[in-house]
KOLKOLMAR-115609 format. One line per field, with one value per atom (N, C-alpha, C): residue in three letters; x, y, z. Coordinates in Angstrom, 2 decimals, decimal comma. Atoms other than C-alpha are relative to their C-alpha. Layout:
rest	[ALA / ...]
c1	[X / ...]
c2	[Y / ...]
c3	[Z / ...]
% end
This chain:
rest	[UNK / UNK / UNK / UNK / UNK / UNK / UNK / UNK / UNK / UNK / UNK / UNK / UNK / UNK / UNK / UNK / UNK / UNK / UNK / UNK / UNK / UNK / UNK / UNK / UNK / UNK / UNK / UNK / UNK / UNK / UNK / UNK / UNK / UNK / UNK / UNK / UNK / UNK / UNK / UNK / UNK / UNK / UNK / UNK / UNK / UNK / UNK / UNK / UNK / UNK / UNK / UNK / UNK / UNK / UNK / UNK / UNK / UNK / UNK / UNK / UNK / UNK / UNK / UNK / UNK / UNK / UNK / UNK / UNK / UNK / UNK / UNK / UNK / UNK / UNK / UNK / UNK / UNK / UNK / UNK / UNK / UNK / UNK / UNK / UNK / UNK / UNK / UNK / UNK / UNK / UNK / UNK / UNK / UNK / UNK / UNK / UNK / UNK / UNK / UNK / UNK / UNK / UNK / UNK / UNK / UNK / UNK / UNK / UNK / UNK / UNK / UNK / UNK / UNK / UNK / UNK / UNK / UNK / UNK / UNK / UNK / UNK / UNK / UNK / UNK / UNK / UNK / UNK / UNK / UNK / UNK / UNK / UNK / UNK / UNK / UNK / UNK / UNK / UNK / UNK / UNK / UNK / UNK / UNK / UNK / UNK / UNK / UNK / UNK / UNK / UNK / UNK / UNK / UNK / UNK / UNK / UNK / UNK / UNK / UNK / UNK / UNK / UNK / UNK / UNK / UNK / UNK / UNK / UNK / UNK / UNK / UNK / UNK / UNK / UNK / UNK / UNK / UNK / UNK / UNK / UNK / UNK / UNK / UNK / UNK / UNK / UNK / UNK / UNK / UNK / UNK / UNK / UNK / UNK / UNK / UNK / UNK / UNK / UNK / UNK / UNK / UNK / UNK / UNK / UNK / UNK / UNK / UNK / UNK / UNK / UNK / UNK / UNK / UNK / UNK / UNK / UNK / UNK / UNK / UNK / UNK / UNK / UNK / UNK / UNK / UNK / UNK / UNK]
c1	[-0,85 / 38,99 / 0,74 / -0,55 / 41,75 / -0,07 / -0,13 / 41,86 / 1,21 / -1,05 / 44,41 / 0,54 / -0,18 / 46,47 / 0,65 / 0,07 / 47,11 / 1,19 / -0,93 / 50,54 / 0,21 / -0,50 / 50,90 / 1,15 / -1,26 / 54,60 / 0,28 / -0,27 / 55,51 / 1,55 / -1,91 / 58,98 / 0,00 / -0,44 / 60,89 / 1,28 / -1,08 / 63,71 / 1,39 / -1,10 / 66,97 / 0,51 / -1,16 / 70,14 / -1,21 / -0,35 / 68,09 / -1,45 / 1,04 / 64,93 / 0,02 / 0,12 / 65,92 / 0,10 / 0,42 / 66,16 / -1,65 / 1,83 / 62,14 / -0,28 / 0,24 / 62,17 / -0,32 / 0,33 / 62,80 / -1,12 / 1,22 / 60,92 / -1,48 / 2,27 / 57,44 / 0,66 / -0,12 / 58,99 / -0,05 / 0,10 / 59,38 / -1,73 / 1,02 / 55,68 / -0,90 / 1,12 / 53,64 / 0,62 / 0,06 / 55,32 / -0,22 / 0,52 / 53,97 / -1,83 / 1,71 / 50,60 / -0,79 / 0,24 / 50,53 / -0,54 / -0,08 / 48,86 / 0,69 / 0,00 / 50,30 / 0,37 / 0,43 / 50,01 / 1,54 / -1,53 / 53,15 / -0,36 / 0,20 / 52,97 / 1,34 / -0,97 / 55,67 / 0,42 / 0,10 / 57,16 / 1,08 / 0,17 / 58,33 / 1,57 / -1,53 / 62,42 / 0,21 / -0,19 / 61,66 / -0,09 / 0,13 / 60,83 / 0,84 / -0,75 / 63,98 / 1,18 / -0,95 / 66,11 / -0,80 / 0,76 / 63,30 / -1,38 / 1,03 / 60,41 / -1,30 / 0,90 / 56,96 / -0,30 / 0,83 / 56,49 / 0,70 / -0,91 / 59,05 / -1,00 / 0,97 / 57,07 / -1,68 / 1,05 / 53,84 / -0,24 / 0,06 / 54,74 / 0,20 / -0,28 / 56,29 / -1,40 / 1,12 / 53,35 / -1,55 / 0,91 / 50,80 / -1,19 / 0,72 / 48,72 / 0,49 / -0,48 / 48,67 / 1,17 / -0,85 / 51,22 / -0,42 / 0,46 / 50,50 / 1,19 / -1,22 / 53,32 / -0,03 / 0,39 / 51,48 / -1,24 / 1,18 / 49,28 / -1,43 / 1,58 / 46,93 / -0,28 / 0,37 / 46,69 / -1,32 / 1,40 / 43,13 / -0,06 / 0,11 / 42,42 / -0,13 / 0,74 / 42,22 / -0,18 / 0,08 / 41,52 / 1,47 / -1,52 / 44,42 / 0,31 / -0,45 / 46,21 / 1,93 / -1,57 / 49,85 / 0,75 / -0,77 / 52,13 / 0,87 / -0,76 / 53,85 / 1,38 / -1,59 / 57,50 / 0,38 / -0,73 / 59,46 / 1,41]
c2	[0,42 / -232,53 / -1,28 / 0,91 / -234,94 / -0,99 / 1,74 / -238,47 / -0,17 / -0,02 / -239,28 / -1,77 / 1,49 / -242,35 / -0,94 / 0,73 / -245,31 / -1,62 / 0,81 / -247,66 / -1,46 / 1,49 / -251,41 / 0,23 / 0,19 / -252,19 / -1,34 / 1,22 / -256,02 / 0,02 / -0,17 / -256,36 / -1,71 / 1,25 / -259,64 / -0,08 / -0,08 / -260,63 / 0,37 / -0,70 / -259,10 / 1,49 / -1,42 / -256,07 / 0,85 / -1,45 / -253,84 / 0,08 / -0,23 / -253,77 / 0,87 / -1,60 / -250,74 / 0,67 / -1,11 / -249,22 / 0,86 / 0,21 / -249,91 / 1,16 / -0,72 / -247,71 / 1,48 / -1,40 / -244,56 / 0,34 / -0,13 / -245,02 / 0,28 / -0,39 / -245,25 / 1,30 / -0,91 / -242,43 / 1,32 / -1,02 / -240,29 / -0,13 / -0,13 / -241,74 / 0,66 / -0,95 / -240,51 / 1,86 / -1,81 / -236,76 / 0,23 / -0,42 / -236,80 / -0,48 / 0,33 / -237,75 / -1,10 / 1,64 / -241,18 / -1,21 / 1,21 / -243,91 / -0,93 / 0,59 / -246,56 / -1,07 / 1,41 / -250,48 / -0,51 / 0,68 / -252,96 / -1,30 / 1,69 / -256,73 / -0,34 / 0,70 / -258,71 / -1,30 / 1,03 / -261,98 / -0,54 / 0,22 / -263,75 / 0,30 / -0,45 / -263,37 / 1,46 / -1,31 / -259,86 / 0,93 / -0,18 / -259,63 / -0,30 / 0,10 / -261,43 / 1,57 / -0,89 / -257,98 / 0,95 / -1,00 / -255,43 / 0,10 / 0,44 / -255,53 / 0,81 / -0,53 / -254,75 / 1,05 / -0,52 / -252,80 / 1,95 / -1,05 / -250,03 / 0,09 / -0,58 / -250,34 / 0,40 / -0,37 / -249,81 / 1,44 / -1,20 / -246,81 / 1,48 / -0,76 / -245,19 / 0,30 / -0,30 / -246,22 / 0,58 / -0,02 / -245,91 / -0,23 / 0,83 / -248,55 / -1,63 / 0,61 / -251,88 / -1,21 / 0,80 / -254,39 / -1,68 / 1,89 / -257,64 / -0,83 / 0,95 / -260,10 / -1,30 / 1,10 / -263,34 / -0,71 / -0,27 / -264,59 / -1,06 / 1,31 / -267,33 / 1,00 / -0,95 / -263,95 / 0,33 / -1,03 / -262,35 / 0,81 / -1,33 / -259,41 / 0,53 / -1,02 / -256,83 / 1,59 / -1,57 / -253,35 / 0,64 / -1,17 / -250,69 / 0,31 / -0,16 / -250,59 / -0,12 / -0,64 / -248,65 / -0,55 / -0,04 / -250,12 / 1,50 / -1,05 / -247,63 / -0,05 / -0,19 / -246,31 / 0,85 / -1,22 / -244,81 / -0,04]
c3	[-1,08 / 37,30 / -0,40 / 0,28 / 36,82 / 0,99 / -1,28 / 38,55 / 0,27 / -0,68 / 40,51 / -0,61 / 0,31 / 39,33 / 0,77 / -0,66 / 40,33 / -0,73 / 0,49 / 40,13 / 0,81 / -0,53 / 40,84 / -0,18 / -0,20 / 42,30 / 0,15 / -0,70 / 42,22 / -0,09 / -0,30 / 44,01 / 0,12 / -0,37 / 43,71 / 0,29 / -0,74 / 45,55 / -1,21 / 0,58 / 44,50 / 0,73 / -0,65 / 45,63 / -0,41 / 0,33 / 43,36 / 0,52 / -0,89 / 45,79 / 0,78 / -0,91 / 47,87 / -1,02 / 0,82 / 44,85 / -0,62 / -0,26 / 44,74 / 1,06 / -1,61 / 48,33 / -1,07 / 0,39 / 46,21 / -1,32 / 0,79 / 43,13 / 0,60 / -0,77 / 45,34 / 0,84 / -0,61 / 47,07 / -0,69 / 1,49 / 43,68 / -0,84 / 0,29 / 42,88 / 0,54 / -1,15 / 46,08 / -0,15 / 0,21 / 45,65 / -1,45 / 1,57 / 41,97 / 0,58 / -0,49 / 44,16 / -0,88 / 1,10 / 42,34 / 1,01 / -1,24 / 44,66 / -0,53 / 0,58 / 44,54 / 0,96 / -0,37 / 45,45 / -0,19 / 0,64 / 46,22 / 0,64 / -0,20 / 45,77 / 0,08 / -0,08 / 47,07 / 0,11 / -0,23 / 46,99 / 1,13 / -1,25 / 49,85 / -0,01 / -0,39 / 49,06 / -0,18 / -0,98 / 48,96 / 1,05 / -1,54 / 52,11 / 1,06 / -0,81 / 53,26 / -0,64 / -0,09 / 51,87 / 0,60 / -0,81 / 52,96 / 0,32 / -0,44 / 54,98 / -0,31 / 0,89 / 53,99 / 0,21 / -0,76 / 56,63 / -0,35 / 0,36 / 54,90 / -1,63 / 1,42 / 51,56 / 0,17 / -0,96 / 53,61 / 0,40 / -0,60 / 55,51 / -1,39 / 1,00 / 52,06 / -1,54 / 0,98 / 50,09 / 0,79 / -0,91 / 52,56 / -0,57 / -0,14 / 51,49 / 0,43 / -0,66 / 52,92 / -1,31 / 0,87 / 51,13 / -0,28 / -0,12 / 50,08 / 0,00 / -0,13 / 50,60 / 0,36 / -0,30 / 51,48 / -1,15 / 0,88 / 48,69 / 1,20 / -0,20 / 51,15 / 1,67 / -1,25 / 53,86 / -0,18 / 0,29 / 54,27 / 0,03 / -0,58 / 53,79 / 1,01 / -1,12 / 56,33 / -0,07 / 0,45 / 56,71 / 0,01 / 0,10 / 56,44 / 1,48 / -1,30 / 59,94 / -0,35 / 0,01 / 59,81 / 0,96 / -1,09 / 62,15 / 0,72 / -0,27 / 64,47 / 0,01 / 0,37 / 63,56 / 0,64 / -0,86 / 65,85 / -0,59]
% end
């Protein structure tokens, strides 16, 4: 049985950060988990809460945050 793999994403601010949106979007339908670290000016072009829902794990984007468990915001 093969293992399922597993991709760190660190986004830093910059235009070509929505381009980030589709890459993890081309990783999860190859059934790739995968993780996205961000730093804080990429969060002023797109919010975590879009690399979150696409990766669907939680995002890190604060380094002095605590952990918490995995809780999805809702998207309507």
């Amino acid at each position: 049985m093969e293992q399922q793999k597993t991709v760190v994403v660190g986004v830093s601010g910059g235009v070509a950060v929505y381009k980030v949106l589709d890459v993890i979007s081309r990783l999860r339908k190859a059934d790739i988990d995968v993780h996205v670290i961000m730093t804080k000016a990429a969060t002023e072009f797109v919010t975590p809460l879009s690399f979150q829902s696409l990766s669907q794990n939680m995002v890190i984007h604060n380094m002095f945050e605590e952990p918490r468990a995995w809780e999805i915001q809702h998207i309507s």
